[in-house]
N, C-alpha and C positions, 0 to 999 in steps of 0.2 A: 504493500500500500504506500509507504514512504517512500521506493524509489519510482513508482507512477508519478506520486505527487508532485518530486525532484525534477523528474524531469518535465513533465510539465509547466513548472516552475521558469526552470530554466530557459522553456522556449517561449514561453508570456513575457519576463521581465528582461531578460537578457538576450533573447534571440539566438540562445544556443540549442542545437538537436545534441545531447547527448546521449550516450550510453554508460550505466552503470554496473559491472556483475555484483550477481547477486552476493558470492560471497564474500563482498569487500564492506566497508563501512559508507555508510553512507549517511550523515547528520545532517542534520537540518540547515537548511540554507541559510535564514537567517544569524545563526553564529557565524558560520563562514564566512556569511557579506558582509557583517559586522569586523571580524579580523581582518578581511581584505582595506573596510575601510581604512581603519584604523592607521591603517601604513601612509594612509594618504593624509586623515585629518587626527592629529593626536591633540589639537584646538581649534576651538570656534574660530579663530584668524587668520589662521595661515596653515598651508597644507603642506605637508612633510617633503613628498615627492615635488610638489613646484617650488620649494625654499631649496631641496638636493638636485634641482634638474642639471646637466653636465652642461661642460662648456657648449657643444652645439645643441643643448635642449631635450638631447635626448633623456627618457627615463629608462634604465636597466635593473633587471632585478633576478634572484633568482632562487628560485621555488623547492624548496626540499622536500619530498615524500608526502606532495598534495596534487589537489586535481589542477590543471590549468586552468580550468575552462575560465574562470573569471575574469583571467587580464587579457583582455582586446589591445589597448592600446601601448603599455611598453614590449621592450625588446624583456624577452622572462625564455631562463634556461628553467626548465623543470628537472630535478633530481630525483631518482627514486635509484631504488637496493632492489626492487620484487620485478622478473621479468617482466609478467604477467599483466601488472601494475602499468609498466613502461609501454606495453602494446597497446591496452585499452585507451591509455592517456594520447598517444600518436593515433589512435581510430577518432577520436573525439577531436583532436587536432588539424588533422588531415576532411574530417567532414565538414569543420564549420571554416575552410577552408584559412586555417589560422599559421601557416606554416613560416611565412615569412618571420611573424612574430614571435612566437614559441619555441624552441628546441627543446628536444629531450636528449638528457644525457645517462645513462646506466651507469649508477655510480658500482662496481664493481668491488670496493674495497669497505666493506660495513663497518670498518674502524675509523672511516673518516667520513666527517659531516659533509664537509665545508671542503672539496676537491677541486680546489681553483687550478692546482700545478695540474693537474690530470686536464681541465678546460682547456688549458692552457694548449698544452702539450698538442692534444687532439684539434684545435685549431677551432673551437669553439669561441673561444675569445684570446685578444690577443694578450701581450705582455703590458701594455700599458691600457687595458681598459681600464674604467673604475666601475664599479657597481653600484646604484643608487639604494639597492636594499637584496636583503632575504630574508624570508619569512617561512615558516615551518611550523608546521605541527607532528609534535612528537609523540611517539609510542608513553600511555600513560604509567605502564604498570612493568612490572619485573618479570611476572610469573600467571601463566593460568591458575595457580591457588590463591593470586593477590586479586586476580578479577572477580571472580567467584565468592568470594569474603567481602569486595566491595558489594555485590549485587545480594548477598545474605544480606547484610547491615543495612538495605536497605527498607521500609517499613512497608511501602506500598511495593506491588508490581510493578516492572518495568512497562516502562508506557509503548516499548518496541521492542524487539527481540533484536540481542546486540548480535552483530556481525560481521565480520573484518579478519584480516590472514595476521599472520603470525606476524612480520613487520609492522601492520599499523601498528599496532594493540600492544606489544611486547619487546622489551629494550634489557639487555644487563644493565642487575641497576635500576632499573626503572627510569621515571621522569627527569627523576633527578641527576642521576649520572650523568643521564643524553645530553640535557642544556648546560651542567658542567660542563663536559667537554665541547660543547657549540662557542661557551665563553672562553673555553681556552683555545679554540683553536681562531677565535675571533681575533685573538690578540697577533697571529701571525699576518692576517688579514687588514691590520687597522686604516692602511690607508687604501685596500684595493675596493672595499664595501665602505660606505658612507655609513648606514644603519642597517643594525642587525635584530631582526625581530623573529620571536617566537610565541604560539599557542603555552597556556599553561591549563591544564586541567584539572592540579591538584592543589587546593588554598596553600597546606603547607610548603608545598615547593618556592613560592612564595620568598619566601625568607632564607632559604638556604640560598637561593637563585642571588640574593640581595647581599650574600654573604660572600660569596662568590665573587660579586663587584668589588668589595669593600678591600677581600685578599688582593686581588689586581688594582685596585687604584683607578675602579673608573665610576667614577663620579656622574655621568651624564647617560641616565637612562630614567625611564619612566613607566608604567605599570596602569593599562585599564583595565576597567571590569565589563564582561560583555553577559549581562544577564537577560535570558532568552528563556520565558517560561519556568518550568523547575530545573533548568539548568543555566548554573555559573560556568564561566570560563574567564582566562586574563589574558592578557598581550603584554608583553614585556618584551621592553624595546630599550637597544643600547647603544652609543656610538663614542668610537671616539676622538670624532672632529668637533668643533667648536659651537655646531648649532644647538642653542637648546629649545628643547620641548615643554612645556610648562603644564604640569598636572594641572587637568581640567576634569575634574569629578563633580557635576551639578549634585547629585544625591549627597547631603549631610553624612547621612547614616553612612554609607559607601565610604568618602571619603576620608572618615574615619577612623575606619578600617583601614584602608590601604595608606594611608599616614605612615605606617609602622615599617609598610614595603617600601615607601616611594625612595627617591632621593632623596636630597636636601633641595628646599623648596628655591624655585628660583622666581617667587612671586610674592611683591610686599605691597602692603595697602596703607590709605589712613581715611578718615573722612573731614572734609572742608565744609565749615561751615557758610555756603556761598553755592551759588547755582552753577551749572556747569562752563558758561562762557565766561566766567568773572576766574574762578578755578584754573582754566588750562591758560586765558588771558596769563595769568601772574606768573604760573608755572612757566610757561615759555617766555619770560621776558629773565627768569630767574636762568633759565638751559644758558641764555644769549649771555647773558654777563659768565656763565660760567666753559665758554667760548666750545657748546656742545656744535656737532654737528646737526643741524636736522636735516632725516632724510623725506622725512613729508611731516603735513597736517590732514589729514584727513578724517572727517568729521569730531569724532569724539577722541582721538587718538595725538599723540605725537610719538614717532620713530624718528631716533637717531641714533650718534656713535659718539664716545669719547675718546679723543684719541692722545690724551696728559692727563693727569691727576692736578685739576685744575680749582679742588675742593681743598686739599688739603690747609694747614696754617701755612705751613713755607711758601705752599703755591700764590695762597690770598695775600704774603707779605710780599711776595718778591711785584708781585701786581700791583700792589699798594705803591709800589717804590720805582712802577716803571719798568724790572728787569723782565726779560725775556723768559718764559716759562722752557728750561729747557727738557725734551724730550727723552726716554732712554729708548723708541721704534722708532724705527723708520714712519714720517708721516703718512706713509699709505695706508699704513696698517693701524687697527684702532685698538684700543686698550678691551674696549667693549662696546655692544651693540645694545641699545633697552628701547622699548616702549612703552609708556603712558596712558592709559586708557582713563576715563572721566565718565564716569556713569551715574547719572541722577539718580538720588534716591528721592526727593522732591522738589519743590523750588530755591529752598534755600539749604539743603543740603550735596552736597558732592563726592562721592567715594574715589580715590582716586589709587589706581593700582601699578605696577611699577612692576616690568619681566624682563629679566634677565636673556636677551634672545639671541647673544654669539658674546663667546669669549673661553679664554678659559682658567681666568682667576676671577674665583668668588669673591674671593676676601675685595677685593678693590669695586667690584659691581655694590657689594653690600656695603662699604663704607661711600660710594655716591647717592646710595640711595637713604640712607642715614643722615646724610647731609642735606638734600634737598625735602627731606621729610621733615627736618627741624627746622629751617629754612622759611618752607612753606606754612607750619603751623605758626611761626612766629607771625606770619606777615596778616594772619587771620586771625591773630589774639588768642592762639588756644593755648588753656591751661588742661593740662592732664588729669583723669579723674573726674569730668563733671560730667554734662549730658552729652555729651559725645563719646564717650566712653572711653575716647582716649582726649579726646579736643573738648572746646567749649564756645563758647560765643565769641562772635569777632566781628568784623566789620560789617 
């Protein structure tokens, strides 16, 4: 019934004819579209792949032990370990006449994830491509006795009878070993993939996945939730170039949770007591003395770049006194990237948020925005503590 439905699906919303055998897995589209998205939009602002697109605009990606059929429009190697798997995937590629776009590769060696030297070699991509992303969904469980224990523990019936070959389902190790090794072998990787993302199935993986970062030293990744009916799933996404991603969890409840997995947040707020044009007015007259770059105003918004530490006291005295602020980069290159967003919460209130959107020392984003935070509250009379919860009344 579910793989009628699939397909189906598939050729109403997507305009694909696929095929699926019966005895592979086959989950609900909606999770899948959701994980697909995610690659594209991990914020309401700005979309992952058009902030990664390459020098000539291309988007590349490439797909490990999943279906293709989804991505029409980048260039996507698909990966799989299962003959069988690889046939089916080239019949559904070859029909919806996706060839240019797609390749599949047989990854032949199940001790590697991530087989770029093998792309390579075989002339699949060359030596200097880069890849805009990869995305995977892993094997959840270790063992036929860990599935089986799952679907005991369960209280109701399963709502479909599970089915899928030895590869999807089952990994030494389980979940958790597979994206260990995804993240170690990302690190040989870091500059030829831009971002590296995976499914998670299991909450606790979670945290080890997070632990894992922390050993390594990468700091810029971030974690959604994709809940779809009685089933949770996450995306955990990692890079380590300089763009950041900024946790966007509208659900309270949600984000509270995943608090414990995320990064360290690269998103700080306050509220102005003052409507939104009077707000970004002051704010951007405050960026200009502090000789920010702006790269636009657009509506509620200011993007730019710092490219000196033009907050500090040294900086404000040598200004004070005329001297030249000297640099330790080259001026091409900016210290950091942030935007500003200004979002009414009435007429005479203003919330105003501050994200951290390329760089890659915190400490200096978070000590500009410490500055323009006390900066801006002074210029609005706020005192700490009153009905602003952190501000008070001002002009």
């Amino acid at each position: 019934m579910r793989r009628a439905l699939t397909k189906c699906l598939f050729k109403k919303d997507f305009g694909l004819d696929v095929d699926i055998p019966e005895n592979t897995l086959c989950p609900p589209i909606p999770n899948r579209y959701f994980d697909c998205s995610t690659v594209y939009c991990y914020n309401n602002d700005g979309y992952l792949l058009s902030e990664c697109q390459l020098d000539d605009g291309t988007v590349r990606g490439i797909d490990i032990i999943k279906d293709p059929n989804y991505w029409k429009e980048p260039n996507l190697w698909h990966i799989d370990i299962d003959p069988n798997s690889i046939e089916s995937a080239q019949n559904n590629i070859e029909k919806n006449s996706l060839q240019s776009r797609i390749k599949i590769f047989h990854n032949t060696n199940s001790s590697c994830i991530l087989p770029l030297d093998e792309l390579e070699n075989q002339g699949y991509i060359s030596q200097d491509s880069q890849i805009t992303f990869s995305m995977c969904n892993p094997p959840f469980f270790k063992s036929i006795e860990e599935i089986q224990t799952g679907m005991d523990a369960k209280l109701d019936e399963p709502s479909a009878v599970c089915t899928g070959t030895h590869s999807e389902m089952i990994t030494d190790g389980g979940e958790v070993a597979f994206v260990t090794r995804m993240v170690q072998e990302s690190i040989l990787w870091k500059h030829k993939i831009i971002w590296f993302t995976t499914m998670i199935g299991k909450r606790d993986t979670l945290a080890k996945v997070r632990q894992e970062m922390a050993v390594n030293n990468i700091d810029n990744y971030t974690v959604t939730e994709f809940n779809q009916g009685h089933t949770k799933r996450w995306g955990f996404a990692w890079s380590f170039g300089d763009k950041r991603v900024a946790d966007n969890t509208d659900d309270l409840t949600t984000a509270k949770k995943l608090r414990q997995v995320q990064a360290p947040k690269i998103q700080f707020s306050t509220q102005l007591p003052a409507d939104v044009t009077k707000s970004k007015t002051e704010m951007q007259g405050m960026l200009n003395d502090l000789d920010a770059a702006i790269i636009s105003l657009n509506g509620n918004q200011i993007a730019g770049s710092m490219y000196s530490n033009t907050w500090s006291r040294k900086a404000r005295r040598q200004k004070a006194q005329n001297v030249k602020i000297e640099t330790t980069k080259a001026e091409t290159e900016a210290l950091f990237d942030f935007k500003l967003t200004f979002d009414r919460i009435d007429d005479e209130k203003t919330k105003v948020t501050a994200t951290w959107t390329k760089g890659k020392d915190r400490s200096i984003f978070e000590s500009f925005w410490n500055h323009i935070k006390k900066r801006i509250e002074q210029v609005f009379g706020i005192v700490h503590g009153d009905k602003f919860g952190q501000a008070s009344s001002g002009k």
